[in-house]
C-alpha positions in Angstrom: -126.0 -88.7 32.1 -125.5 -85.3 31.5 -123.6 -84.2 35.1 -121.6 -87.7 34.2 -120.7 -85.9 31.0 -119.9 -82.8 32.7 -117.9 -84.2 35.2 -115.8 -85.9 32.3 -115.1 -82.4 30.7 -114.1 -81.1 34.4 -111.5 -83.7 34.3 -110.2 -83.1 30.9 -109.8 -79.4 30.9 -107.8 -80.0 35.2 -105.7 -82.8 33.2 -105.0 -80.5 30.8 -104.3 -77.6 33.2 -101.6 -80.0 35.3 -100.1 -80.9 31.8 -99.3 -77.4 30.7 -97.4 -76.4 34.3 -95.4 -79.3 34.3 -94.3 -78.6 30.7 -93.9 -75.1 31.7 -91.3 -75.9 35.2 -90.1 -78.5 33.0 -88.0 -75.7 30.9 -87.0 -74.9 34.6 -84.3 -78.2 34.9 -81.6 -77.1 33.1 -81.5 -74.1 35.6 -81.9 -76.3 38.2 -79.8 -78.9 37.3 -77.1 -75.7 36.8 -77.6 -74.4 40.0 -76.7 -78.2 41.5 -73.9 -78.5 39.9 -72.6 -75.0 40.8 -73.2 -76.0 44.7 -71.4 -79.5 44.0 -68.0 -77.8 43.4 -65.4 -78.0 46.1 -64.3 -75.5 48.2 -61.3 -73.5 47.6 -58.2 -74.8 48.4 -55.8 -72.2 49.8 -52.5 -75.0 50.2 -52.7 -75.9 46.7 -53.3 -72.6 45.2 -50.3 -71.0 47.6 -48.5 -73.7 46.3 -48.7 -72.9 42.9 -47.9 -69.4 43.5 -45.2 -70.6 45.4 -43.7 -72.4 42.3 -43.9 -68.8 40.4 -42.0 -66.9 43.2 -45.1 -65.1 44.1 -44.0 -65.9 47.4 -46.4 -62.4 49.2 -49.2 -63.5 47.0 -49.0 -67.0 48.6 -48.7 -65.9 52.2 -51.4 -63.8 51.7 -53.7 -66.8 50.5 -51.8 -69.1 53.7 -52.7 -66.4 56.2 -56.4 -66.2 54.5 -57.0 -70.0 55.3 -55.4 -69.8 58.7 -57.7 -67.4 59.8 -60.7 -70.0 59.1 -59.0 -73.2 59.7 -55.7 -72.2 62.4 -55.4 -76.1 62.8 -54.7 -76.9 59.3 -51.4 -78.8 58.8 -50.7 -78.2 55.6 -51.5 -74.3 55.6 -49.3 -74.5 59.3 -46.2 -76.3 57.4 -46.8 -74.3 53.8 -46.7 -70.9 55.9 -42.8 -71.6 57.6 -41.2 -72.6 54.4 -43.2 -69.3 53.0 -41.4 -67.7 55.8 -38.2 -69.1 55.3 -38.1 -68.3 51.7 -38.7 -64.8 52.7 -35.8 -64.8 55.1 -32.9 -65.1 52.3 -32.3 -61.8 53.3 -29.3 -61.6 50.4 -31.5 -63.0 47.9 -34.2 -60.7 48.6 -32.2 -57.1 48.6 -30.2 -58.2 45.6 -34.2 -59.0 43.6 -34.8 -55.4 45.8 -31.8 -53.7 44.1 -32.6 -54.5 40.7 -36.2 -53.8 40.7 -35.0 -50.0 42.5 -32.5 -49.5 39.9 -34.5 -50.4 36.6 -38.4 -49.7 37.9 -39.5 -53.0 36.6 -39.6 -56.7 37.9 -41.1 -59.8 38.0 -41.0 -61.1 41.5 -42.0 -59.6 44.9 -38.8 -58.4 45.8 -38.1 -56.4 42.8 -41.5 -55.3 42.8 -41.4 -54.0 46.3 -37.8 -52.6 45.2 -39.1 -50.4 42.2 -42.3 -49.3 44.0 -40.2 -48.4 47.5 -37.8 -46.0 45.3 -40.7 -44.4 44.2 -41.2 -43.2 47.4 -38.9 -40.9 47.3 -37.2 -38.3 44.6 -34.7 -41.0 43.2 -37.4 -43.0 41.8 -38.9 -40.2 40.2 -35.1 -38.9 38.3 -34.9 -42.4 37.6 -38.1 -42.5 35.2 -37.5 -39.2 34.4 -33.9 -40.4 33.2 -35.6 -43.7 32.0 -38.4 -42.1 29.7 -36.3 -39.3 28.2 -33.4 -41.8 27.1 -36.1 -44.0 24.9 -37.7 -40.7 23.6 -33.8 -39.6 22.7 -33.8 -42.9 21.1 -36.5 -42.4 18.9 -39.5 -44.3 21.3 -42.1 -43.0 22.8 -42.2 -42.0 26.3 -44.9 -42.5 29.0 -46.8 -39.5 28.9 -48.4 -40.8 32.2 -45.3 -42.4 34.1 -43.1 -38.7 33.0 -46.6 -36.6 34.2 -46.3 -38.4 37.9 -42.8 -38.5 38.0 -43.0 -34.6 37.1 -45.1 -34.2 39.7 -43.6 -35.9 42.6 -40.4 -34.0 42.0 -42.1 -30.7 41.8 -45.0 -30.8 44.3 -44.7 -31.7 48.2 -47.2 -34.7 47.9 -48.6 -37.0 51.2 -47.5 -40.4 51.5 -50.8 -42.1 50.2 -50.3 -40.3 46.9 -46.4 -41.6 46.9 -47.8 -45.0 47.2 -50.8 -45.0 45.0 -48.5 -43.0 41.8 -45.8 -45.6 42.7 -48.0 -48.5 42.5 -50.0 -46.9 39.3 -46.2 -46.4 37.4 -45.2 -49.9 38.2 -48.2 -51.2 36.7 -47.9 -49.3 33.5 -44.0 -50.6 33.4 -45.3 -54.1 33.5 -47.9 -53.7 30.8 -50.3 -53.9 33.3 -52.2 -50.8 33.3 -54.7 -50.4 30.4 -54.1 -47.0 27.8 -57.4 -45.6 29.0 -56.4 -45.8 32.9 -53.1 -44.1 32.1 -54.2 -41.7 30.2 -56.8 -40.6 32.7 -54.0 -40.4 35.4 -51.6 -38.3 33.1 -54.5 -36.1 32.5 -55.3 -36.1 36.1 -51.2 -35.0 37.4 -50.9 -32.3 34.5 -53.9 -30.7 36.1 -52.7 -31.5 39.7 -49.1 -29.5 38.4 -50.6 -26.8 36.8 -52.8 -25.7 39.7 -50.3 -26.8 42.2 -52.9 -28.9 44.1 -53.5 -32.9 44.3 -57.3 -33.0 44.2 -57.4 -33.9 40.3 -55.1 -36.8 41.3 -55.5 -37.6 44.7 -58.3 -39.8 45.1 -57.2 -41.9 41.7 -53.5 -42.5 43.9 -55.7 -42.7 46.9 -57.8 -45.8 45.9 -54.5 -47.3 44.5 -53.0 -46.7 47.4 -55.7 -48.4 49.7 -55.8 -51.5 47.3 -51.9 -51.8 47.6 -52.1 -51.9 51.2 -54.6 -54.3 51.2 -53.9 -56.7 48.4 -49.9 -55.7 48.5 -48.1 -54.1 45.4 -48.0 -57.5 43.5 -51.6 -58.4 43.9 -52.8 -54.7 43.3 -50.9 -54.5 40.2 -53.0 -58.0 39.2 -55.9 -56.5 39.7 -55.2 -52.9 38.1 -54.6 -54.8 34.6 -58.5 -55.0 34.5 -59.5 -51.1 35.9 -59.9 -49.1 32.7 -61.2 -46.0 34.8 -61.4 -44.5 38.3 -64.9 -44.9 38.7 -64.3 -49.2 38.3 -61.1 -48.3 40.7 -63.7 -47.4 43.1 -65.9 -49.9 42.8 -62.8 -52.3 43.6 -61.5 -51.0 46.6 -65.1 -51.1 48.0 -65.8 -54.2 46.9 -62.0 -55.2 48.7 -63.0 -53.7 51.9 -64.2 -57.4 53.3 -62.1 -60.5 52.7 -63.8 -62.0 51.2 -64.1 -59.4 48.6 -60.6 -58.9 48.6 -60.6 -63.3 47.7 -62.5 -63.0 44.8 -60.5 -60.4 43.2 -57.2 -61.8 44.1 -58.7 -65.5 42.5 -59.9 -64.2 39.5 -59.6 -60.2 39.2 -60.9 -60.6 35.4 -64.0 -62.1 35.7 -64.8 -60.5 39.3 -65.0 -57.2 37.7 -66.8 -58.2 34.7 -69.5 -59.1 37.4 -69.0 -56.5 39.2 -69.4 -53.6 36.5 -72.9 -55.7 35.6 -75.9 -53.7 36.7 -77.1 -57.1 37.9 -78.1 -56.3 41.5 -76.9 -59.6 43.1 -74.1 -59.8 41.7 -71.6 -59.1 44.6 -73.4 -62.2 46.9 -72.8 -64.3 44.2 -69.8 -63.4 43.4 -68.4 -64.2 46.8 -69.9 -67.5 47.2 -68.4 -68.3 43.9 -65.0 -67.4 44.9 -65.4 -69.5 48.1 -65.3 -72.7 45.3 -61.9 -70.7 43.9 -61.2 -70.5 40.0 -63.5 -72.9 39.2 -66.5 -71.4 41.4 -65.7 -68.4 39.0 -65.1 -69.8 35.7 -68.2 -72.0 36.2 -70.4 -69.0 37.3 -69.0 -67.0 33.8 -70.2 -70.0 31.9 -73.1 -70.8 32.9 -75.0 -67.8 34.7 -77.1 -67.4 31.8 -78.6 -70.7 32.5 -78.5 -70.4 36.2 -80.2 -67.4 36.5 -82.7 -67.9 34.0 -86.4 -66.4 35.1 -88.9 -69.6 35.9 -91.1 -69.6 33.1 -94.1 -69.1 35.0 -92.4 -65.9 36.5 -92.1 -65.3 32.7 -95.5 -65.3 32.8 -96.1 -62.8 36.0 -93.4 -60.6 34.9 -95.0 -57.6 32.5 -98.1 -57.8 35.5 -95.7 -55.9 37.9 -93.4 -53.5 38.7 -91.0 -52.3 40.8 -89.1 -55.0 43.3 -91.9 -57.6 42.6 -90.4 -59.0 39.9 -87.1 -59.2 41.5 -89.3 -61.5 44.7 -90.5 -63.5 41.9 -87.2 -64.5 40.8 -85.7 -65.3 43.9 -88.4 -67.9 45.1 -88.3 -69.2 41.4 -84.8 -70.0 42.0 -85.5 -70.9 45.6 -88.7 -73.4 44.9 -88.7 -74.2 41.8 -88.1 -77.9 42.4 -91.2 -78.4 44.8 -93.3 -76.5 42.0 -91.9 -78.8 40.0 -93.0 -82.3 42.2 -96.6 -80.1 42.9 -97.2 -80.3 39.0 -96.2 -83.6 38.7 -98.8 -84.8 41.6 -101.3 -83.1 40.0 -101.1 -84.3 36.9 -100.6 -87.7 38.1 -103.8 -87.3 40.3 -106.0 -85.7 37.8 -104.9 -88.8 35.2 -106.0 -90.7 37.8 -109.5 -89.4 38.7 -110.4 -89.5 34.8 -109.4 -92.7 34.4 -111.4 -93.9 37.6 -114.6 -92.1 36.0 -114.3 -93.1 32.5 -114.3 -96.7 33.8 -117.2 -96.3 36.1 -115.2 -96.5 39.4 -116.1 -93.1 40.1 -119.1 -91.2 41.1 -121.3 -90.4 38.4 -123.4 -88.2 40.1 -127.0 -89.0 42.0 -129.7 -91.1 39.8 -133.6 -89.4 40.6 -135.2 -91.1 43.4 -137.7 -94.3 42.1 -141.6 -93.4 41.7 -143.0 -94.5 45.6 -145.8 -97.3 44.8 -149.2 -95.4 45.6 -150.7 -96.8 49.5 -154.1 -98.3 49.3 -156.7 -96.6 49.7 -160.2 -97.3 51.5 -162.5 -100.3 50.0 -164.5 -99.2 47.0 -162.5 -96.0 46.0 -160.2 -95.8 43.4 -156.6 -95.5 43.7 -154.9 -92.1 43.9 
């Protein structure tokens, strides 16, 4: 009776044992249930999306996205037929120089072609004079001027600079023009050519013009300026163009160059693989990777548990097979509760073994006539 009563207790306490994991991976569903959702979003869809730039005039920005989905689907019809009217567009030569003209002249624009207008005049002296002209008439005027659009204009008139830093500073003063350049970036970069002009070198301002210059080539004026509205210093501008050095990379911060460099100025280590898978799904791989990472990345509550035990990259294993098994810890808690439940109940209503009863007494054999028995 007493092993039968022990066996009872064995029961209870593995019942209760199965119970508490599957309460613990059952705070684990949300996460998991976030996760699914994430991998159910559609892929991105370069026609629309080049189609909606289209309808803004952001005709390079568009091309850019076309050219992108060619070069992983080349038989796609609609990209093939969205890429010659793209093409076409570009090709109203008369359009395009008079948009060209205006952006050279004034230093500012709205579409591609004045875009590519202002920054190409920077290239050379006139575009400097002309900001110089520019940015003296408003302070004559009572305004301020750009301390940081007169300090590289300054400097490209009085210094013999290479064409990378032409590009980059022309890029840079376009932005700020636009409203697109944060006060804390410019005012690095004015700091940066006032110490470039007084020492007569470029090193304080080369490699700020240099990574501009690198992003413009590979994003193209309109979709580096985009992307510079969210740089607040040279050491993010960095981080960018490395980041831009795949295309993938360069996807994500053309989609969404907000939330990509929130992510990537985390100090979370994963952040740039997830980031490109999000961007794969397009805007709304993104937007639903800002909402909801908190749940999706949530530690497994039993790696909860593990976590102050170790140190080092252990804890960053742990996390990753959470994420990666947490539904078939999930089913493994389940079965053993169900089977422990089971096994009780079996024993409590005798179907069960109950452990081994003593052996009867043997009768005593007979012994010879006239002796008593043993």
């Amino acid at each position: 009776m007493i092993a039968y009563l022990l066996r009872v207790v064995a029961s209870l306490v593995r019942l209760a044992a199965a119970a508490a994991l599957v309460w613990i991976c059952w705070q684990d569903r949300p996460a998991i249930q976030a996760r699914d959702d994430f991998e159910a979003l559609p892929p991105f869809d370069y026609a629309w999306e080049a189609g909606e730039l289209f309808k803004q005039n952001r005709f390079t920005e568009a091309l850019l996205l076309v050219d992108e989905g060619l070069a992983q689907d080349p038989a796609n019809n609609r990209l093939l037929i969205m890429k010659q009217g793209l093409e076409l567009e570009r090709k109203d030569w008369m359009r395009q120089l008079a948009l060209g003209g205006r952006g050279a002249v004034t230093g500012r624009g709205s579409e591609t072609a004045e875009l590519a207008g202002a920054v190409i005049a920077d290239l050379f002296v006139f575009g400097d004079i002309r900001d110089l002209v520019i940015e003296t008439g408003a302070w004559l005027k009572g305004g301020d001027a750009d301390e940081m659009i007169v300090a590289l204009s300054a400097g490209g008139i009085l210094l013999t600079v290479s064409p990378s830093v032409d590009l980059g500073a022309a890029v840079l003063k376009t932005a700020r023009k636009m409203g697109a350049l944060s006060d804390a970036m410019a005012r690095t970069v004015a700091e940066a050519a006032r110490k470039a002009y007084r020492a007569r070198k470029l090193d304080p301002v080369k490699a700020i013009t240099d990574d501009v210059g690198t992003l413009a080539a590979r994003a193209r004026p309109a979709g580096a300026v985009a992307i510079l509205k969210h740089v607040d210093d040279p050491a993010t501008l960095r981080r960018v163009v490395k980041f831009s050095e795949t295309p993938d990379g360069l996807h994500a911060l053309l989609v969404d160059p907000k939330t990509t460099l929130r992510w990537l100025k985390s100090s979370w280590s994963h952040a740039e693989p997830w980031l490109l898978k999000a961007a794969a799904k397009g805007t709304a791989g993104l937007q639903y990777l800002a909402k909801n990472s908190s749940m999706m990345f949530r530690a497994h509550p039993l790696v909860g548990l593990l976590k102050g035990l170790y140190k080092g990259n252990i804890p960053a294993l742990l996390l990753d097979l959470g994420h990666r098994y947490s539904l078939p810890v999930l089913g493994f808690a389940i079965g053993w509760l169900l089977y422990e439940g089971a096994l009780l109940l079996a024993r409590l209503l005798g179907l069960g073994p109950r452990g081994r009863r003593p052996p009867a007494p043997r009768p005593a054999e007979p012994g010879p006539p006239g002796t008593a028995p043993a």
